[in-house]
PADO-615046 format. One record per residue (C-alpha): chain; residue number from 0; x, z, y. Coordinates in pm, 1 decimal. Layout:
residues N
+--------+-----+----------+----------+----------+
! cadena ! num !       xx !       zz !       yy !
+--------+-----+----------+----------+----------+
!      A ! NUM !        X !        Z !        Y !
...
+--------+-----+----------+----------+----------+
END
This chain:
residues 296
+--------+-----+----------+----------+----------+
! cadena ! num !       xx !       zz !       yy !
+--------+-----+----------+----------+----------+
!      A !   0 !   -889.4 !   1777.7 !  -3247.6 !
!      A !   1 !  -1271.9 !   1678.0 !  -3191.5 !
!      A !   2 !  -1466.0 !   1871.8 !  -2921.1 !
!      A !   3 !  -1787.4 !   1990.7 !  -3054.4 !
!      A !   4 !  -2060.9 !   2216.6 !  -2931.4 !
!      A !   5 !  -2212.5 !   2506.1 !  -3206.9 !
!      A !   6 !  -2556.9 !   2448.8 !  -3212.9 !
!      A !   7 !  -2821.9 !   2658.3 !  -3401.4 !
!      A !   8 !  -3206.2 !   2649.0 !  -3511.4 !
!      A !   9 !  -3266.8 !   2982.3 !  -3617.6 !
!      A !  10 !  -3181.9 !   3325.6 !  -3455.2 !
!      A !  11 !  -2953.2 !   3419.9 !  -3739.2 !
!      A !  12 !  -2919.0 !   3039.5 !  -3923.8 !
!      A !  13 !  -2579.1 !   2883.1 !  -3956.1 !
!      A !  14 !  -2405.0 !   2697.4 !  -3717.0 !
!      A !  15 !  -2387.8 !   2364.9 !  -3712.4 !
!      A !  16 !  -2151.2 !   2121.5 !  -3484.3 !
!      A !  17 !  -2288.9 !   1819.9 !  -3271.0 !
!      A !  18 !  -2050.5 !   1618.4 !  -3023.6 !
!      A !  19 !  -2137.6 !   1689.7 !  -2658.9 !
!      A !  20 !  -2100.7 !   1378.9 !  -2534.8 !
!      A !  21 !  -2085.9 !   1370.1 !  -2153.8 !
!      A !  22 !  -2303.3 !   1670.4 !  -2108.8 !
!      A !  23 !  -2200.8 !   1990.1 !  -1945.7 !
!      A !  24 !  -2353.7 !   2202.6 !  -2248.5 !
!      A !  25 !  -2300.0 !   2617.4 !  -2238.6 !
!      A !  26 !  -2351.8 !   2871.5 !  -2455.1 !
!      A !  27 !  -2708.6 !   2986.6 !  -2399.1 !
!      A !  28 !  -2841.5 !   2607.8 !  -2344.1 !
!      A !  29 !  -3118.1 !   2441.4 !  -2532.2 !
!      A !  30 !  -3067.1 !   2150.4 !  -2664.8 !
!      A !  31 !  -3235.9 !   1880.4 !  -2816.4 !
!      A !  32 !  -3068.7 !   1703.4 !  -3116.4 !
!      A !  33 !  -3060.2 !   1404.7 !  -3418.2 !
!      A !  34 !  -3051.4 !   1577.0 !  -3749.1 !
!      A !  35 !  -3100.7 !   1492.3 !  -4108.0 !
!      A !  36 !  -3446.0 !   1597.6 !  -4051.8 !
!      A !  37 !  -3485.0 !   1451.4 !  -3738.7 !
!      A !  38 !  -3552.1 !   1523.5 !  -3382.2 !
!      A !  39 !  -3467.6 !   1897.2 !  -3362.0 !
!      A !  40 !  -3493.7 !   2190.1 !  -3050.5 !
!      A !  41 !  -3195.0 !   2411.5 !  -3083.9 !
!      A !  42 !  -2979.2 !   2675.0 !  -2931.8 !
!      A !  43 !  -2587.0 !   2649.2 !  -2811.1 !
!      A !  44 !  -2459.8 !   2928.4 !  -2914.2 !
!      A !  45 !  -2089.9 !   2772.0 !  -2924.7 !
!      A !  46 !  -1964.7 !   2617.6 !  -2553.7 !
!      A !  47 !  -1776.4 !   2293.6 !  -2618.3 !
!      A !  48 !  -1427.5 !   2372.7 !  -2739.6 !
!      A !  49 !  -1214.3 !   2174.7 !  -2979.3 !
!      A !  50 !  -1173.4 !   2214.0 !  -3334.3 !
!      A !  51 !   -966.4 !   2048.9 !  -3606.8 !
!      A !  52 !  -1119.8 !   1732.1 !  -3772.2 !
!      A !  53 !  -1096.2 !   1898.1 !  -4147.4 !
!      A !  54 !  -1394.9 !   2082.8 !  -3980.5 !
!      A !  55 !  -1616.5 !   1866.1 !  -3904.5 !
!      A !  56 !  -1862.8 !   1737.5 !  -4176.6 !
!      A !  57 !  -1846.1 !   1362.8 !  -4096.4 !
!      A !  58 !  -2074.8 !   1158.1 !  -3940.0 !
!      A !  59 !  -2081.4 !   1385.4 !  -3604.2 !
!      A !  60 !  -2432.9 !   1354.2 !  -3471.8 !
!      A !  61 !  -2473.6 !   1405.0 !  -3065.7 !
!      A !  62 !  -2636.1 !   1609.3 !  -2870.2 !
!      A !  63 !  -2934.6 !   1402.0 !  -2720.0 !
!      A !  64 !  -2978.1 !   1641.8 !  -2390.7 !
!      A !  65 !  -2998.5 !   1913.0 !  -2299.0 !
!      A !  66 !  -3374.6 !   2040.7 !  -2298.3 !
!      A !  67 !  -3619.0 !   2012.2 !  -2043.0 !
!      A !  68 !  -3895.0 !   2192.5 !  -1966.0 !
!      A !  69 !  -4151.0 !   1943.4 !  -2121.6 !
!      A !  70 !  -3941.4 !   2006.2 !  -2470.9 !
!      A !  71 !  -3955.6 !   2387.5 !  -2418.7 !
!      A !  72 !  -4324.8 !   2356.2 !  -2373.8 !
!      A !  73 !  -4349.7 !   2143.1 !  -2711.6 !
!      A !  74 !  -4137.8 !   2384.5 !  -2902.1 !
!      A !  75 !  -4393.2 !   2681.1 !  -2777.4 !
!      A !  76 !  -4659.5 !   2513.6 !  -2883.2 !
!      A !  77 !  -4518.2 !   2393.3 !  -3253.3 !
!      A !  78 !  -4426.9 !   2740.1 !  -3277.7 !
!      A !  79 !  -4810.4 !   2840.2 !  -3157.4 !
!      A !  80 !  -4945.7 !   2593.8 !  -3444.7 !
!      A !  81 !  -4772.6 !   2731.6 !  -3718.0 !
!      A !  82 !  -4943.5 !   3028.1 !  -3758.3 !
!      A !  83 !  -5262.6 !   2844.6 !  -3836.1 !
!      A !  84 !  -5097.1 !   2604.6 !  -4032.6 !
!      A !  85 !  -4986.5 !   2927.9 !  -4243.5 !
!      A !  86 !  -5361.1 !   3034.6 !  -4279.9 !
!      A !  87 !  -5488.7 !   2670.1 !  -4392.9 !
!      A !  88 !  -5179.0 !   2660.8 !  -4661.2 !
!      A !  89 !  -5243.0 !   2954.2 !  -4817.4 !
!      A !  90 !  -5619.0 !   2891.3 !  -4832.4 !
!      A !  91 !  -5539.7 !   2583.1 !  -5057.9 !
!      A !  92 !  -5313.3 !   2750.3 !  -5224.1 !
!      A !  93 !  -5574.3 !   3010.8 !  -5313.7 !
!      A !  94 !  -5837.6 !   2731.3 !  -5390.7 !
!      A !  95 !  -5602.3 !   2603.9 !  -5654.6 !
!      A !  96 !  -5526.9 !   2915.6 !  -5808.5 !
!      A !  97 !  -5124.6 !   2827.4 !  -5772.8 !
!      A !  98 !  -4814.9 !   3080.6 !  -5855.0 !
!      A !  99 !  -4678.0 !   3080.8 !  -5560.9 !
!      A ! 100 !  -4586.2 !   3330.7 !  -5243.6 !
!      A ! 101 !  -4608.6 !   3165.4 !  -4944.6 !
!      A ! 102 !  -4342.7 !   3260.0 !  -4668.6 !
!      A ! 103 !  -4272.3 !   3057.4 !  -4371.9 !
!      A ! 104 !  -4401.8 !   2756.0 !  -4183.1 !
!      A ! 105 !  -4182.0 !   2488.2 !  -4002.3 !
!      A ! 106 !  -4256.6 !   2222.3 !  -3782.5 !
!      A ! 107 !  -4008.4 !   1961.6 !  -3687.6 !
!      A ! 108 !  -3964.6 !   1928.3 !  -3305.5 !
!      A ! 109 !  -4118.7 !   1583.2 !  -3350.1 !
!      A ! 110 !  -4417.3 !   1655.5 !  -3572.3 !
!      A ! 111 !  -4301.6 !   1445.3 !  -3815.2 !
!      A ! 112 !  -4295.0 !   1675.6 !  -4102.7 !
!      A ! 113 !  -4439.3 !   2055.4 !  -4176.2 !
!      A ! 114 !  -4214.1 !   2232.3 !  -4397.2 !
!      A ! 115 !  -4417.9 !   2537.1 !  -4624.6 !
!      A ! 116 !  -4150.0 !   2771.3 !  -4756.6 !
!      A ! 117 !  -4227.6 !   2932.6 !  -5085.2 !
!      A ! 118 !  -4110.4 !   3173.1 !  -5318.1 !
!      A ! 119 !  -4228.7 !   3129.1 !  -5738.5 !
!      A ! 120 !  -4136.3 !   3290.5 !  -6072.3 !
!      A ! 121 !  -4081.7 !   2908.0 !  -6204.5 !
!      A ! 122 !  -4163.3 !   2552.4 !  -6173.5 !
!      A ! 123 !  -4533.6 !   2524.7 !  -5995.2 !
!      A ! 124 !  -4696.4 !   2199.2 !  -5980.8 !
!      A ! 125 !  -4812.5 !   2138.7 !  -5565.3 !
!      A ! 126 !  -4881.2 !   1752.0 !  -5566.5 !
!      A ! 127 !  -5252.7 !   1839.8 !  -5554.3 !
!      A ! 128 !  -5172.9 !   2101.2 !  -5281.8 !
!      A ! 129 !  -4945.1 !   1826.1 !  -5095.0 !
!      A ! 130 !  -5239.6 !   1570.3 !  -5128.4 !
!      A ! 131 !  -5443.8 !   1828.8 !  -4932.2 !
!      A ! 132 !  -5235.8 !   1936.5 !  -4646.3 !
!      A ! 133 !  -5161.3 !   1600.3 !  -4566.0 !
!      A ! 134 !  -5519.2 !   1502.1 !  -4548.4 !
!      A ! 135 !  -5590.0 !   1846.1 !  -4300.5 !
!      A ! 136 !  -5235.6 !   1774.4 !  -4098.6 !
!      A ! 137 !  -5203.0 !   1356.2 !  -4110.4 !
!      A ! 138 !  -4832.7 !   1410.3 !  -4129.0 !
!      A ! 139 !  -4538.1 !   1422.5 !  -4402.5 !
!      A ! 140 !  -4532.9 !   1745.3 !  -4600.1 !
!      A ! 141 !  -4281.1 !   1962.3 !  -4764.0 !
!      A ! 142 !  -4261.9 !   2226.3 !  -5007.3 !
!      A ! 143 !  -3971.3 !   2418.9 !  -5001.8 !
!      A ! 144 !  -3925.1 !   2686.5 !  -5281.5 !
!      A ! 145 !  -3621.8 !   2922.1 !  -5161.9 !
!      A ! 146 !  -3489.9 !   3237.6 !  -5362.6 !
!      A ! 147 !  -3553.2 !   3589.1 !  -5283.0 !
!      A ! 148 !  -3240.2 !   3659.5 !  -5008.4 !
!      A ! 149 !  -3392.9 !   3361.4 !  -4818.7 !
!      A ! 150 !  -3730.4 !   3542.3 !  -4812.6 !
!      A ! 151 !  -3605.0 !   3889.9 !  -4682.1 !
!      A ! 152 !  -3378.6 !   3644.0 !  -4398.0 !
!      A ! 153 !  -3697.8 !   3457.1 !  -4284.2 !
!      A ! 154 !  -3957.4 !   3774.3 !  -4341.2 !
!      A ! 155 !  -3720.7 !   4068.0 !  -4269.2 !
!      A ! 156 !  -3688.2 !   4440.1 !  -4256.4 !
!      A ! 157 !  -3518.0 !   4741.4 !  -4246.2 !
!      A ! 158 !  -3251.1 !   4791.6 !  -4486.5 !
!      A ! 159 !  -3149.4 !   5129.2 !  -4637.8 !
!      A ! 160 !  -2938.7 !   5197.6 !  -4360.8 !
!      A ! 161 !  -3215.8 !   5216.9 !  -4133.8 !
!      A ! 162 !  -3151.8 !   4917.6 !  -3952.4 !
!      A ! 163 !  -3282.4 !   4540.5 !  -3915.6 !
!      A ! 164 !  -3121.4 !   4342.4 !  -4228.6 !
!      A ! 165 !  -2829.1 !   4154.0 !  -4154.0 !
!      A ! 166 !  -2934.7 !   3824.8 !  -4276.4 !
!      A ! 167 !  -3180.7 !   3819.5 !  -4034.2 !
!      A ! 168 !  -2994.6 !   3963.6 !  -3726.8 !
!      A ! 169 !  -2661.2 !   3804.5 !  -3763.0 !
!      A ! 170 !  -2543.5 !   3724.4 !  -4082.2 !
!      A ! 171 !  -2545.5 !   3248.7 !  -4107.4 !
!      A ! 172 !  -2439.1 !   3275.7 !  -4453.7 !
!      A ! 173 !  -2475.1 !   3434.2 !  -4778.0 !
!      A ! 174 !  -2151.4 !   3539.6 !  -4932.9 !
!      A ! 175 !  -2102.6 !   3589.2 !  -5308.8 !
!      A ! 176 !  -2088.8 !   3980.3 !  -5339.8 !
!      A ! 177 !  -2039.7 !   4163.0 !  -5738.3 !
!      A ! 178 !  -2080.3 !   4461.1 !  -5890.2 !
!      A ! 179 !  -1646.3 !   4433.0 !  -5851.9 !
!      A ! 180 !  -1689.1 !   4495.3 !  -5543.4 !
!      A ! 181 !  -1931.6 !   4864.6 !  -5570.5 !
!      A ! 182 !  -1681.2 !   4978.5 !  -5820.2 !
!      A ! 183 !  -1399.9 !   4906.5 !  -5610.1 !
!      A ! 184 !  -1561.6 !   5125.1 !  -5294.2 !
!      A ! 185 !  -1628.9 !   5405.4 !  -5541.6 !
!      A ! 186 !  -1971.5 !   5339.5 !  -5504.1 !
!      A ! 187 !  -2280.3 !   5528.2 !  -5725.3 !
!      A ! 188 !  -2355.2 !   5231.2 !  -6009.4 !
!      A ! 189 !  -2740.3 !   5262.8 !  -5957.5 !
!      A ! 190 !  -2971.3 !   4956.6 !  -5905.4 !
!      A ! 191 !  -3157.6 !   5129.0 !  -5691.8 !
!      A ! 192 !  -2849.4 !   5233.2 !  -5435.4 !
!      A ! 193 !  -2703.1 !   4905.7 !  -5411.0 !
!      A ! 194 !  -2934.3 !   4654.8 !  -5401.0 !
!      A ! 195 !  -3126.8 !   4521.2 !  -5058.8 !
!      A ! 196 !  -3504.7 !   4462.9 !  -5068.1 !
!      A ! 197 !  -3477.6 !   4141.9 !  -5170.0 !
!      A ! 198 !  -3386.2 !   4318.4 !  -5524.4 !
!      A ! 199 !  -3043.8 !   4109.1 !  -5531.5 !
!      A ! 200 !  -2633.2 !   4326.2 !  -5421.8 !
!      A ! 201 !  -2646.6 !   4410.4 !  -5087.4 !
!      A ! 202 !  -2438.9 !   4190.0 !  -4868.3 !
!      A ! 203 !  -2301.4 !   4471.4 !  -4718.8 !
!      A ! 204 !  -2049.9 !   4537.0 !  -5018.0 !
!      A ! 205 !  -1854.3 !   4257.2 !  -4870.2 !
!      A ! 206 !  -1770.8 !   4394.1 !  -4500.2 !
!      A ! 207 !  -1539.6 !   4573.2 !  -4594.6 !
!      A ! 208 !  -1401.4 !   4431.6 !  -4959.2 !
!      A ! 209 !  -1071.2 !   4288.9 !  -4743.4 !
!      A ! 210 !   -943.7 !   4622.4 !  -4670.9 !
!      A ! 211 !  -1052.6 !   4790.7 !  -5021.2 !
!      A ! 212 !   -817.5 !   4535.0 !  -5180.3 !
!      A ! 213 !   -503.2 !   4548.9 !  -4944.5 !
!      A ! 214 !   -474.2 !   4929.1 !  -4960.0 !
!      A ! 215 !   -614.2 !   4935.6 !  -5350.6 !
!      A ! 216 !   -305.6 !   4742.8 !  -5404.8 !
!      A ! 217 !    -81.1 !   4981.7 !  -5262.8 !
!      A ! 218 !   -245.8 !   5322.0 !  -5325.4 !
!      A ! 219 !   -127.6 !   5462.8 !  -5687.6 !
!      A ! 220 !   -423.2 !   5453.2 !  -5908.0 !
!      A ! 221 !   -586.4 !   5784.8 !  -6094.9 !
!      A ! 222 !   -382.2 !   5892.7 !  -6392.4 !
!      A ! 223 !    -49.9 !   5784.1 !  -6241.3 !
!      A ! 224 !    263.9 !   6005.8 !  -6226.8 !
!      A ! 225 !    451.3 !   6011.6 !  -5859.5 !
!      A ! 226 !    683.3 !   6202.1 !  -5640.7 !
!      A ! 227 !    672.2 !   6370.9 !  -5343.5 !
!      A ! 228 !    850.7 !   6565.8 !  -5112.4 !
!      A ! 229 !    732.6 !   6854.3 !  -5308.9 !
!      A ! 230 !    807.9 !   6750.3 !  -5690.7 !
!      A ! 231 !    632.9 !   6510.1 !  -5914.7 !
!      A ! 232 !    305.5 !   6534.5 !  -6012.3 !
!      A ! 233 !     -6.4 !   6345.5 !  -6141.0 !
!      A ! 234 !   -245.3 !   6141.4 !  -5935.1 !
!      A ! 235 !   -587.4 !   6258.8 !  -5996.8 !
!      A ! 236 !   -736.0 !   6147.3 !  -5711.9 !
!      A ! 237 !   -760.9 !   5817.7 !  -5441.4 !
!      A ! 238 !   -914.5 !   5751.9 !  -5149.0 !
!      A ! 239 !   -904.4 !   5387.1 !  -4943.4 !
!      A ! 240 !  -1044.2 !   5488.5 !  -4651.6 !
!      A ! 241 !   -843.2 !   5840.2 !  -4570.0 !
!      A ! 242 !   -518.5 !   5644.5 !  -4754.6 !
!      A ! 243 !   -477.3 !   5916.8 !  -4957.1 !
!      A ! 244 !   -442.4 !   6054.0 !  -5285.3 !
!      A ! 245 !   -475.8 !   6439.4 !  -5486.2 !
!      A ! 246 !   -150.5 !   6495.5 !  -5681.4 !
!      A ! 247 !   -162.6 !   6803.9 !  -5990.6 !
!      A ! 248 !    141.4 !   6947.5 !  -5965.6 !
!      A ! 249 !    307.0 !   7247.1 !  -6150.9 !
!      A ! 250 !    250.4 !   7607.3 !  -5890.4 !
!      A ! 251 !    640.3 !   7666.5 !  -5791.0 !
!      A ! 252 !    526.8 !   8048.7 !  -5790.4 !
!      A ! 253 !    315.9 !   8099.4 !  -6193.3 !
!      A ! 254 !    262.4 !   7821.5 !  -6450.8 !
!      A ! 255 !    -75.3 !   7745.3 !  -6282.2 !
!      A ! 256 !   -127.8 !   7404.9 !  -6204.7 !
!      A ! 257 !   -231.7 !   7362.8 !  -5782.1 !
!      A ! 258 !   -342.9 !   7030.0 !  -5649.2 !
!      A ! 259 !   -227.7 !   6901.7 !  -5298.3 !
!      A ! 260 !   -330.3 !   6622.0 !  -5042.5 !
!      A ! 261 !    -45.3 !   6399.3 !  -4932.8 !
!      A ! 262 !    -26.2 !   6006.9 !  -4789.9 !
!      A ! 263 !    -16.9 !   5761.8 !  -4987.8 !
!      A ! 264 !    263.1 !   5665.7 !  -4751.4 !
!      A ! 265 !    446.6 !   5978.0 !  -4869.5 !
!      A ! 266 !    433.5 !   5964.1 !  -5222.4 !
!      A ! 267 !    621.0 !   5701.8 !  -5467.3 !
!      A ! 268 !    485.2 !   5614.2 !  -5767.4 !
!      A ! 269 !    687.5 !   5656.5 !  -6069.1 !
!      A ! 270 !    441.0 !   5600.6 !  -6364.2 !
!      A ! 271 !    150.5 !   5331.8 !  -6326.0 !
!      A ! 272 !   -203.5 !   5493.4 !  -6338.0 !
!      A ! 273 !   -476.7 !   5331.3 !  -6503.5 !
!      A ! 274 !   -737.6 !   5408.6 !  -6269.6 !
!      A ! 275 !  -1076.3 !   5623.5 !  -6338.7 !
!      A ! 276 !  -1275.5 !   5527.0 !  -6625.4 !
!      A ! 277 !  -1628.3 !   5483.4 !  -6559.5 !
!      A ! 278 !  -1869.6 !   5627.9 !  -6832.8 !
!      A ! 279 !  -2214.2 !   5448.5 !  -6781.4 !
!      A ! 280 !  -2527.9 !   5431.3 !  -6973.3 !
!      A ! 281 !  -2612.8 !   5115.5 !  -7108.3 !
!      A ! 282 !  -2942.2 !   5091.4 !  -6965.2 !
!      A ! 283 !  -2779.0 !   5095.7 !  -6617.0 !
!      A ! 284 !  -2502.1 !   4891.5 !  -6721.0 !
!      A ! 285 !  -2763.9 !   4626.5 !  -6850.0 !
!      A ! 286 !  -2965.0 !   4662.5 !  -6475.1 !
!      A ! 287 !  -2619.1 !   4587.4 !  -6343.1 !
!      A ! 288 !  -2522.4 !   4281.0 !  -6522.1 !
!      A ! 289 !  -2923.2 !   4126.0 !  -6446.9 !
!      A ! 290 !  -2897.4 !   4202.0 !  -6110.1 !
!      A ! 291 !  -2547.7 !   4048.6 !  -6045.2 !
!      A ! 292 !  -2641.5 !   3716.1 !  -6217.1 !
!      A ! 293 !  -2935.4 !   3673.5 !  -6025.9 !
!      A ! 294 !  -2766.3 !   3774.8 !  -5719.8 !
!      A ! 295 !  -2479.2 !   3512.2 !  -5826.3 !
+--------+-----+----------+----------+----------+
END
């Protein structure tokens, strides 16, 4: 085991483990660490606790210290110069007539490098861009491009639900979600229903995918013949989240046919169902398929 402290840069970035050292680091703590990029300001959000070494991506960088008020003051005022920074960029990048959506500005803790985030339809030749920045900042510059989810998690909004997106609250990672998954919840097949702003599946599909699959696999499907405690009958409707299912069963009283709401607990299936067909229009089916490989 390897102690470690969970340290992150962004309010809803991923986590990333540093070794503590000697310090006495809490959750809540600013800290000031060696990265890839360099010196970085960052957030515990993890106290030290131990954690197996299959974990850890090796080599484990320390925490330097934990911050002081003169690096609180510096971060303040790197966050203060990037919204300038953000106005000169895009100037340029209107100067040169470029194809390219500017997002987000970044600058390392130790002013070594300014990081422009930017979103494109293609390739888009910057080195002229590059060439001026650096002249206006006297420091290393980067272009970033990053896809469409990474712009709604840096910009944000409010999802169809009518809350804050989740990439931005919460949410560290992107997890691959499919059009599997909307079918599997039952879910209308429309672009328009279940895709985020960013255009691309919502990430919400995948909250609760675990449970859709451990009772799918156990409820009896549409279509399949079972029995119950009042005869056999045909399964013409499932639901996951009630754990139920509809059974059409012969009217003990006429020849009618009556249907009737049991458990799925309380019925056993006798023939397999093959599950509802799904009869959709093959301009929707084609919106599907575009926006699950670009989501992919």
């Amino acid at each position: 085991m390897v102690k470690v402290v969970g340290v992150r840069f962004k309010k809803a970035g991923k986590i990333y483990y540093f070794a503590p050292d000697d310090l006495d680091i809490k959750a809540g703590d600013s800290v000031i660490v060696e990265t890839i990029r360099g010196i970085e300001y960052g957030n515990a959000v993890l106290g030290i606790k131990e954690v197996p070494e299959e974990e850890i991506v090796a080599p484990l960088k320390k925490v330097i210290r934990i911050a002081t008020n003169e690096d609180i003051k510096r971060y303040n005022e790197n966050i203060a110069k990037e919204g300038e920074a953000f106005r000169i960029c895009q100037e340029k990048i209107n100067n040169h007539g470029l194809g390219m959506k500017l997002i987000d500005v970044e600058y390392t803790f130790d002013n070594n490098k300014v990081i422009f985030y930017f979103t494109a339809d293609g390739r888009v030749d910057f080195r002229e861009l590059v060439k001026d920045l650096a002249g206006v900042f006297k420091t290393r510059i980067e272009l970033r491009q990053i896809g469409v989810r990474d712009e709604a998690k840096m910009i944000s909004g409010i999802g169809p639900c009518g809350k804050e997106l989740c990439c931005a609250t919460f949410l560290g990672d992107f997890e691959p979600v499919s059009i599997k998954m909307a079918k599997e919840q039952s879910l209308s097949l429309n672009p328009a229903k279940i895709s985020g702003i960013c255009g691309r599946l919502m990430c919400c599909l995948k909250y609760e995918q675990d449970i859709y699959e451990e009772v799918g696999a156990k409820l009896p499907q549409v279509g399949a013949m079972v029995e119950t405690a009042e005869g056999k009958g045909e399964v013409v409707e499932s639901s996951v989240l009630h754990e139920s299912v509809k059974v059409k069963m012969d009217c003990p009283d006429n020849n009618a046919k009556t249907i009737k709401k049991f458990s799925m607990y309380d019925v056993k299936e006798i023939i397999p169902g093959k599950g509802k067909s799904l009869d959709i229009d093959e301009r929707i089916l084609h919106d599907l398929e575009q926006l699950e490989e670009g989501q992919m």
